[in-house]
C-alpha positions as CSV (number, residue, x, y, z in Angstrom):
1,X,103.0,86.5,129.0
2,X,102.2,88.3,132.6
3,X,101.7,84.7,133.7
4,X,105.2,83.3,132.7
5,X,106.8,86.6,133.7
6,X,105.1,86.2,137.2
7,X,106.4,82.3,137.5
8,X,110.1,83.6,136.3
9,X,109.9,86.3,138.8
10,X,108.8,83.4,141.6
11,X,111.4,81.0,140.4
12,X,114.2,83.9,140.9
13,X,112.8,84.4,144.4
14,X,114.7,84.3,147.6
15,X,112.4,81.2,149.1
16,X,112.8,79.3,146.2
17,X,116.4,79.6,146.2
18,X,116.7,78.8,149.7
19,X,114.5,76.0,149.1
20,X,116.3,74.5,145.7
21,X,120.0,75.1,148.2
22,X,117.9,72.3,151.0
23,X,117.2,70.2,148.3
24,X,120.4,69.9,146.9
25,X,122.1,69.7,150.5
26,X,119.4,66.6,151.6
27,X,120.6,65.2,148.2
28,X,123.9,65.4,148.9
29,X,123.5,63.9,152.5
30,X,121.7,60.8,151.2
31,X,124.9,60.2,148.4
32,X,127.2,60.5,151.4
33,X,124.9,58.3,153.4
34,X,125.1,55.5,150.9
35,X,128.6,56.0,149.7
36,X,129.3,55.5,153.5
37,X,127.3,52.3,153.9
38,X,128.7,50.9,150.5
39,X,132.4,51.2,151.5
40,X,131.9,49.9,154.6
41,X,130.5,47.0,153.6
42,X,133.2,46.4,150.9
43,X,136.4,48.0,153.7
44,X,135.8,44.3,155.4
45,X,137.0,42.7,152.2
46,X,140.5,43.2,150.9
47,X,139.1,44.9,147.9
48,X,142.3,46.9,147.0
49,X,143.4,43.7,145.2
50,X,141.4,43.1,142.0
51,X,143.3,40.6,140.3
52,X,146.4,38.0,140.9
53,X,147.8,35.0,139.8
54,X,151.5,33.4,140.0
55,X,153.0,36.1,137.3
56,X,151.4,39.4,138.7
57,X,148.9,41.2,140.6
58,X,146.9,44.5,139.6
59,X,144.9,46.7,142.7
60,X,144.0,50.1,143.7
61,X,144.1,52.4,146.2
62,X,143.2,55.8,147.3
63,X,141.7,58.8,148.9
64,X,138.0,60.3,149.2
65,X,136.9,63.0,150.9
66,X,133.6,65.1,150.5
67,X,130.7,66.6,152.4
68,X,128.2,69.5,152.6
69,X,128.6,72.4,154.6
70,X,127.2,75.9,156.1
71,X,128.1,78.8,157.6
72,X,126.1,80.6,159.8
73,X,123.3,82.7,157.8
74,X,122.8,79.6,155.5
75,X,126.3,80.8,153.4
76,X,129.3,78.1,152.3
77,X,131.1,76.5,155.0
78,X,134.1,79.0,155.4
79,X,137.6,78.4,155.5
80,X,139.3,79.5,158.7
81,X,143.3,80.0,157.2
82,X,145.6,82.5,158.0
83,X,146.8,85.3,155.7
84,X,150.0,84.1,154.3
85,X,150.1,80.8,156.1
86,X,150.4,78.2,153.3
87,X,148.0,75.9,155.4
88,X,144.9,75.3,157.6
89,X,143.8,73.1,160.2
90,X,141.6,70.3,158.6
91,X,139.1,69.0,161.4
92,X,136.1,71.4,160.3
93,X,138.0,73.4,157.7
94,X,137.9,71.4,154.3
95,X,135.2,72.7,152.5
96,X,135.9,71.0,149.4
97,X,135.7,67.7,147.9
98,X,138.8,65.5,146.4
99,X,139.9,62.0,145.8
100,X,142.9,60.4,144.5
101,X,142.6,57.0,142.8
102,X,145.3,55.0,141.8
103,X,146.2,51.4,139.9
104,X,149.0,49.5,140.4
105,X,149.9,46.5,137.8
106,X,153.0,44.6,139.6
107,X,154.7,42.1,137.2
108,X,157.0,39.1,139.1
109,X,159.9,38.5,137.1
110,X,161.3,35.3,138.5
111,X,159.7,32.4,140.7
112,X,161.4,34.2,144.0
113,X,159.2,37.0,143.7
114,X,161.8,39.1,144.6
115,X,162.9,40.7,141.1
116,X,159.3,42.9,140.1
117,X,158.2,45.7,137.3
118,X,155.6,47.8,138.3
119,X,153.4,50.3,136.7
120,X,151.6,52.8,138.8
121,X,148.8,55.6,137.3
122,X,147.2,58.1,139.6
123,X,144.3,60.5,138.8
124,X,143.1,63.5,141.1
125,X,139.4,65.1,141.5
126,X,138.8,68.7,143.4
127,X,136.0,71.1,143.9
128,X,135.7,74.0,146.4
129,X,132.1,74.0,148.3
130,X,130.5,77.4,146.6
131,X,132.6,76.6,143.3
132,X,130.9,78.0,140.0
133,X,134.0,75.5,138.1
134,X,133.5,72.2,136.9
135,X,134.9,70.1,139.0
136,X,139.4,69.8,138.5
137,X,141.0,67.1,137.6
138,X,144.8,65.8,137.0
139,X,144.8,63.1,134.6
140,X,148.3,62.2,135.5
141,X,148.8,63.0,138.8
142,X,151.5,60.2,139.2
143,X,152.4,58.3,136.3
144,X,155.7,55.9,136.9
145,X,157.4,52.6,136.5
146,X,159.4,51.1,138.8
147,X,162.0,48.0,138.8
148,X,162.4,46.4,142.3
149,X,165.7,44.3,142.5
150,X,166.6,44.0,138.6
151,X,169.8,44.1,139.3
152,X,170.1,41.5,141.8
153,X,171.4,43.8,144.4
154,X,168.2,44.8,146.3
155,X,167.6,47.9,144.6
156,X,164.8,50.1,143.2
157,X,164.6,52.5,140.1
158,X,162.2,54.5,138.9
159,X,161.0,56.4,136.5
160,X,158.2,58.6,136.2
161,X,155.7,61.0,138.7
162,X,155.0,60.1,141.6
163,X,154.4,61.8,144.9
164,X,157.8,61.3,146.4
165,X,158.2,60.0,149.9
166,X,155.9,62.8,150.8
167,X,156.0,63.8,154.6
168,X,152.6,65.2,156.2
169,X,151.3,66.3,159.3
170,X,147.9,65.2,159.2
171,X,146.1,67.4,162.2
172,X,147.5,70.6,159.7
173,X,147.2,69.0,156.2
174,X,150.4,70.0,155.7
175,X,153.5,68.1,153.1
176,X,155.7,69.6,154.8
177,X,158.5,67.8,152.5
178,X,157.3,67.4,148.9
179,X,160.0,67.8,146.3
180,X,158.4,65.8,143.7
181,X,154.8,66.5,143.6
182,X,153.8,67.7,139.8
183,X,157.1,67.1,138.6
184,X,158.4,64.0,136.2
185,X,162.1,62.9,137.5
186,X,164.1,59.4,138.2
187,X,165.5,58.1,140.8
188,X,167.0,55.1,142.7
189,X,166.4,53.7,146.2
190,X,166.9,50.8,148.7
191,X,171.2,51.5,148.0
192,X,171.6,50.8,152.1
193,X,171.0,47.0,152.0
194,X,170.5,45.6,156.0
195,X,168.2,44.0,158.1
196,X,166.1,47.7,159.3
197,X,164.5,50.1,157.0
198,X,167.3,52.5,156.7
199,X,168.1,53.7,153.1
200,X,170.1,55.7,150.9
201,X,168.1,56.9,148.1
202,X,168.0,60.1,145.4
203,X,165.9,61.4,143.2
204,X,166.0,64.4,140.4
205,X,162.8,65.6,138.6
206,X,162.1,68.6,136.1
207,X,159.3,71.0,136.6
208,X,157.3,73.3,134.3
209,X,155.3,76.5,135.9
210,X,153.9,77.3,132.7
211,X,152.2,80.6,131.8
212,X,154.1,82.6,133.5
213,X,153.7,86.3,132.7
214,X,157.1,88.6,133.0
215,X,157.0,91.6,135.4
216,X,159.3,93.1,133.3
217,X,158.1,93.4,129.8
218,X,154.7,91.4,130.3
219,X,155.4,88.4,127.9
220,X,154.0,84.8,128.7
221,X,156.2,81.8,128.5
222,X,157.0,79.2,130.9
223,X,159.6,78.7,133.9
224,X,161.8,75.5,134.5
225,X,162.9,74.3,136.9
226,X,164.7,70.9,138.5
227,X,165.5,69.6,141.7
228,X,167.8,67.2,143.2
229,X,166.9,65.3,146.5
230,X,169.5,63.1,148.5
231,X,168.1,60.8,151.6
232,X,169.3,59.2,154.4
233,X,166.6,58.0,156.3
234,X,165.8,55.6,159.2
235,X,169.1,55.8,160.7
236,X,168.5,53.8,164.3
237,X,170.2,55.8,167.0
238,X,168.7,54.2,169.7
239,X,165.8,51.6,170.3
240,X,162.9,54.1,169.8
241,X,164.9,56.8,167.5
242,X,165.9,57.1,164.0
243,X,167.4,60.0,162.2
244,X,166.6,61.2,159.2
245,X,168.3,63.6,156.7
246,X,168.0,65.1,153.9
247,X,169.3,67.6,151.0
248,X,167.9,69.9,148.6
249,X,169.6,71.8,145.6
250,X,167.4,73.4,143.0
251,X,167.8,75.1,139.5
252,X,165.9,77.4,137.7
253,X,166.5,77.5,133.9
254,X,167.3,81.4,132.7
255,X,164.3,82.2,130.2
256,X,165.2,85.5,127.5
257,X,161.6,86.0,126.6
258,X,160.6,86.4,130.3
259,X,164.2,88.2,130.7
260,X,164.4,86.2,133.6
261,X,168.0,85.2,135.4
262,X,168.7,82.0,136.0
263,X,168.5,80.9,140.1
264,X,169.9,78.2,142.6
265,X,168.7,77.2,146.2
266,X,169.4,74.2,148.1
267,X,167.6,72.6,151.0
268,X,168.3,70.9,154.1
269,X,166.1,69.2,156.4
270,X,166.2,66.9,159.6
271,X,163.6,65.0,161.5
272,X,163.8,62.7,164.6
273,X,161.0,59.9,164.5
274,X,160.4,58.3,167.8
275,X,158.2,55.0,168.6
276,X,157.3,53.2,171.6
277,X,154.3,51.4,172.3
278,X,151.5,53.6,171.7
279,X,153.6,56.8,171.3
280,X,154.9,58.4,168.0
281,X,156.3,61.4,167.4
282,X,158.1,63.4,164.9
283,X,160.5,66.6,165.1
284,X,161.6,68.2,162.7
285,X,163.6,71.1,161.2
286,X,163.9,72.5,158.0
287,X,165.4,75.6,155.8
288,X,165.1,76.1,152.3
289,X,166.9,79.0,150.2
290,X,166.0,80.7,146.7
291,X,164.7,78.4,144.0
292,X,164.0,75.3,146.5
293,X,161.5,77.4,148.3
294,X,158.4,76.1,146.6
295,X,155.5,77.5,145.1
296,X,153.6,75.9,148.0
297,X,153.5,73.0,149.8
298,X,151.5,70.8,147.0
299,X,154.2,71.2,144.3
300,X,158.0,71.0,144.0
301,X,157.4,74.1,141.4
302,X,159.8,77.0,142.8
303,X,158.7,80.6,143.8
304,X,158.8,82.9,141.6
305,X,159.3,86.6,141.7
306,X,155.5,87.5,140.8
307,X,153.4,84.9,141.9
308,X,150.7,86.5,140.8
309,X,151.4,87.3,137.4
310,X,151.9,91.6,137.7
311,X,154.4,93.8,138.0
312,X,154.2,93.7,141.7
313,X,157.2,91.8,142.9
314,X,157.1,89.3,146.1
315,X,160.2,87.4,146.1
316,X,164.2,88.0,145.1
317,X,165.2,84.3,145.2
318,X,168.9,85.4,145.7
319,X,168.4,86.3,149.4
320,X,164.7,84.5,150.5
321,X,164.7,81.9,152.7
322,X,162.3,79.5,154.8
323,X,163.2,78.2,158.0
324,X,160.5,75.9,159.3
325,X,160.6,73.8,162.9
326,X,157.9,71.3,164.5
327,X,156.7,68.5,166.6
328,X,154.1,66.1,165.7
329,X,153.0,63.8,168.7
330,X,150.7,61.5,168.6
331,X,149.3,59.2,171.5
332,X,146.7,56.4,170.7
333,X,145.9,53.6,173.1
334,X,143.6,51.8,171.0
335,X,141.4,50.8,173.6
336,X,139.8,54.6,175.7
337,X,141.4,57.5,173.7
338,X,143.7,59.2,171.9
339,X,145.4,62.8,171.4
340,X,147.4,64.6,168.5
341,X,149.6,67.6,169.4
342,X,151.1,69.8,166.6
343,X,153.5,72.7,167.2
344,X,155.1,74.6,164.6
345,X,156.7,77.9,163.6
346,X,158.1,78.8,160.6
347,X,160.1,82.4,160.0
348,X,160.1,83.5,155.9
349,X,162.2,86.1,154.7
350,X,160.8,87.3,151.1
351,X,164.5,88.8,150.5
352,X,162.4,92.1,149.3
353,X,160.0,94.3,150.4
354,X,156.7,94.2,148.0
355,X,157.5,97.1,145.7
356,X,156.2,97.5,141.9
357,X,158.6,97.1,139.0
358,X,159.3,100.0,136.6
359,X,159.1,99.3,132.8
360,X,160.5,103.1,132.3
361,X,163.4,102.9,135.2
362,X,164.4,99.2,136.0
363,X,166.7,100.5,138.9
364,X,163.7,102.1,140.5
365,X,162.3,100.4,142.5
366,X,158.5,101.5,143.6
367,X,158.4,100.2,147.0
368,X,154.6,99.5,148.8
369,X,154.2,101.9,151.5
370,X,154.0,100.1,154.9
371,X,155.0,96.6,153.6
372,X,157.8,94.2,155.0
373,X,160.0,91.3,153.9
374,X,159.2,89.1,156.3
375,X,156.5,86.7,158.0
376,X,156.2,85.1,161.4
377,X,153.8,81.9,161.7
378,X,152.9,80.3,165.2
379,X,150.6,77.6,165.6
380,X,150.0,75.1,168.4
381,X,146.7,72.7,168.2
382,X,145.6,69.3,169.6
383,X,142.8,67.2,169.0
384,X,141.7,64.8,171.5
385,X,139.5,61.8,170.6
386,X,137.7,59.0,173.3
387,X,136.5,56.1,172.3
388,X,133.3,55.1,173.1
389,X,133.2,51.9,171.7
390,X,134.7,50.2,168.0
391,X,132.2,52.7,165.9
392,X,131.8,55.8,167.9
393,X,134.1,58.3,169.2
394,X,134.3,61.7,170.1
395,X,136.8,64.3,168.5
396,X,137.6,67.3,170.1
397,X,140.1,69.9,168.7
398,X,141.9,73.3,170.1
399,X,144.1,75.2,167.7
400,X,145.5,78.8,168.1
401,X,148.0,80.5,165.7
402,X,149.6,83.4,165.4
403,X,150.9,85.3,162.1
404,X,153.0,88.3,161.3
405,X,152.8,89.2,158.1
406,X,154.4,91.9,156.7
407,X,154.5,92.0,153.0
408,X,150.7,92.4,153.9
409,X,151.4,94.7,156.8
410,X,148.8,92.4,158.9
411,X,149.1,90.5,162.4
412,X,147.3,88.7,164.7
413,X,145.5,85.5,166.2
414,X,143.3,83.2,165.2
415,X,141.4,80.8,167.4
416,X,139.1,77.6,166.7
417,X,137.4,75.1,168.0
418,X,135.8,71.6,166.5
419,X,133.8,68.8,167.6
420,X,132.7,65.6,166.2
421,X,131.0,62.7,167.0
422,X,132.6,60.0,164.6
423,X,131.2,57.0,163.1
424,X,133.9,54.6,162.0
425,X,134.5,50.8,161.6
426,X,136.8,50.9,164.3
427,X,139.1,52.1,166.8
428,X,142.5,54.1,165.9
429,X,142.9,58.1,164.8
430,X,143.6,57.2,161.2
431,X,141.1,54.4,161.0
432,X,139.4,55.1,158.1
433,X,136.1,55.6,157.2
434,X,134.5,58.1,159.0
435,X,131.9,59.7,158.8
436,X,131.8,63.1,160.5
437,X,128.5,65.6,162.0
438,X,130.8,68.6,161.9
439,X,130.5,72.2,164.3
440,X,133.3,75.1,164.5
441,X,133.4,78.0,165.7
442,X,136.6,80.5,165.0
443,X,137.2,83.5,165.9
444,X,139.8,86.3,165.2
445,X,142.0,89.7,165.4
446,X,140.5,93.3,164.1
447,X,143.3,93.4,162.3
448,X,142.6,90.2,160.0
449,X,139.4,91.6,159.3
450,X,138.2,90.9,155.8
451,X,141.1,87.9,155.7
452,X,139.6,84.8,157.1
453,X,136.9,83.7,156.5
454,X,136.3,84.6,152.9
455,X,136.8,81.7,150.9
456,X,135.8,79.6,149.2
457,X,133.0,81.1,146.8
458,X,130.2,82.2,149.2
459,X,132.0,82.4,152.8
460,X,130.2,85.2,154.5
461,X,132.7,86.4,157.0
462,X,134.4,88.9,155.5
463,X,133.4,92.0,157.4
464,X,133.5,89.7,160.8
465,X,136.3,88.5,163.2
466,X,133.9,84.9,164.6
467,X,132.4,82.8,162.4
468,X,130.4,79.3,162.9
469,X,130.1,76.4,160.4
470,X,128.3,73.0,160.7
471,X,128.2,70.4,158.1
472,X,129.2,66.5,157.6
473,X,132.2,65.0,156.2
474,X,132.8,61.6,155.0
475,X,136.7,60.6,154.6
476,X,138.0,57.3,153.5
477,X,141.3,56.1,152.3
478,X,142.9,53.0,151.4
């Protein structure tokens, strides 16, 4: 009995934990070493197509990334994201796993080719470094059929969920349009028939935030909500230019048990693309009002009042607004180097300052000493990559952003810096795989003290203002 209490005692010990942590970590190095080796091997072949004859053709594609990580002290690889900012720089900063993968079953419905049914399924994976969860997974994450041409007029309808002509900027990992995403809609496309890829196209979709606890009398039902989205997109307006536009309106359906009101917001959004030789480069700007303003920047799901599911109240979706402007530039020669610029700023109104609601006296309104209705994000990064020949290359990235926060009564800076030298098949920013030896360094305001650094499970940097991570990613999509 001594004995085994003795060996439990050991097992429990700091060493040994340290030393079952290296194992696991060398364990997970040699699975991403030989996932890495395996998909290069099969990248050379066009393996996204797994089977096709004269009547159809059935393939896959998708999206892998994973890795282990550290922070300084031996602690999970933190995440370095402002307080309030709805996203993070990614180079160095994704300490998490996820994948998408997808089948696509295309069926050819005349001997042209040109009149098709296809049926597209999706499943997701995710798992925060640190995570005590199993890992998460979305079944359905897009699940649609689509007709191309059935009516003989160049068309396309669909039907379904699908991530809807989603817009990203890559160096943030930011959708920064994504009306669709976790919504099940219709839609039509392709109604602009010429020679270029402009198009004409709209889409509506229905949403479900479900579990949804009132603020008001604390019941639990579910919020929904649709939106409508109207495109015009790839206008030319010179050689090197289009224009792009685009309109919002949303609805959120009035729900008694919640004794929640009914809301409206609508949308509108503008981008330039530009294009010329090795250039590209994208500015945008876009405001959204009430109910469009979404939950984040993964869902079309609107805001709600309490996004946390309290009495405390966030939002009043009569008066909140986002107004949102950038430029994403991207220069890649192919041949020596290549740089990404981002710069962004986005201005949020809350339409209320943070107060708690009042069971006993509705028209009270407890309001949160100190608190504000409005944030201020400013962010400018670049990340700079040279090529040192087809499979090498070195990535360097600068970022600095600047929040105002007020509904949490916190402002400052934060700061970071990443390096990387990349092992890919070949040349090109998004050439894809790569695998990734991983260092940043970030470092801080006083005043965000205790709000960077601290996630996911296990990030040590809470009582800190730097912090220092190392790890290596592996990153594939196709």
């Amino acid at each position: 009995m001594i004995y085994k209490k003795l060996k439990q005692e050991r097992g429990n010990s700091p060493n040994e934990k340290k030393e079952k942590a290296l194992e696991k970590s060398r364990k997970q190095l040699k699975c991403l070493l030989l996932l890495f080796l395996v998909v290069s091997n099969l990248s050379k072949l066009e393996a996204q197509v797994l089977f096709k004859d004269d009547k159809s053709t059935f393939g896959t594609s998708g999206y892998i990334r994973s890795g282990i990580g550290k922070s300084e002290g031996g602690e999970t690889q933190a995440h370095f994201q402002m307080p309030g900012a709805l996203n993070k720089y990614s180079l160095g900063n994704q300490a998490d796993t996820y994948g998408e993968l997808e089948f696509d079953y295309m069926y050819f419905l005349n001997a042209e080719k040109d009149k098709t049914i296809d049926m597209v399924w999706m499943s997701t994976f995710y798992e925060a470094f640190g995570s005590i969860k199993q890992m998460e997974f979305d079944k359905a994450a897009q699940l649609y059929v689509r007709g191309k041409n059935l009516l003989g007029k160049g068309e396309v309808i669909w039907m379904g969920k699908r991530y809807y002509d989603r817009k990203a900027i890559h160096l943030l990992d930011k959708q920064w349009i994504n009306p669709a995403q976790n919504g099940w809609g219709m839609g039509v496309e392709k109604l602009i028939q010429k020679n270029t890829n402009e198009d004409l196209k709209i889409g509506v979709w229905t949403f479900d935030d479900k579990n949804v606890v009132s603020f008001k009398n604390g019941e639990i039902s579910r919020l929904n909500n649709y939106t409508l989205d109207a495109r015009w997109v790839n206008k030319p307006i010179t050689p090197t230019t289009n224009l792009n536009l685009a309109v919002n309106y949303s609805y959120r359906v009035k729900n008694d048990v919640l004794d929640y009101d009914e809301k409206q917001g609508f949308g509108a959004f503008a981008w330039l693309d530009y294009e010329k030789k090795s250039i590209t480069n994208t500015t945008a700007i876009l405001f959204r009002q009430g109910a469009t303003i979404s939950k984040n920047h993964w869902t079309g799901v609107a805001e709600r009042e309490n996004p946390d599911n309290t009495a405390t109240v966030l939002n009043n979706l009569n008066t909140a607004y986002t107004l949102e402007i950038s430029n994403n530039f991207l220069y890649d020669d192919l041949d020596r180097f290549a740089v990404n610029g981002v710069l962004m700023a986005i201005i949020r109104d809350y339409g209320t300052d943070p107060y708690v609601y009042n069971a006993m006296s509705p028209s009270q309104r407890d309001y949160i000493p100190g608190r504000g209705n409005m944030t201020y994000w400013l962010t400018s990064g670049a990340r700079g990559m040279y090529y040192l020949n087809d499979n090498f290359k070195l990535s360097l990235e600068f970022t600095h952003e600047y929040i105002k926060n007020e509904q949490l009564a916190v402002s400052g800076n934060l700061d970071k810096i990443s390096f990387t030298p990349e092992i890919s098949l070949k040349k090109g920013f998004y050439s894809r795989p790569v695998l990734r030896p991983l260092i940043t360094y970030a470092f801080w305001s006083n005043d965000l003290k205790g709000k960077i650094g601290t996630t996911p499970t296990g990030a040590p940097f809470a009582n800190k203002t730097s912090g220092f991570t190392y790890g290596l990613q592996f990153e594939i999509w196709w």
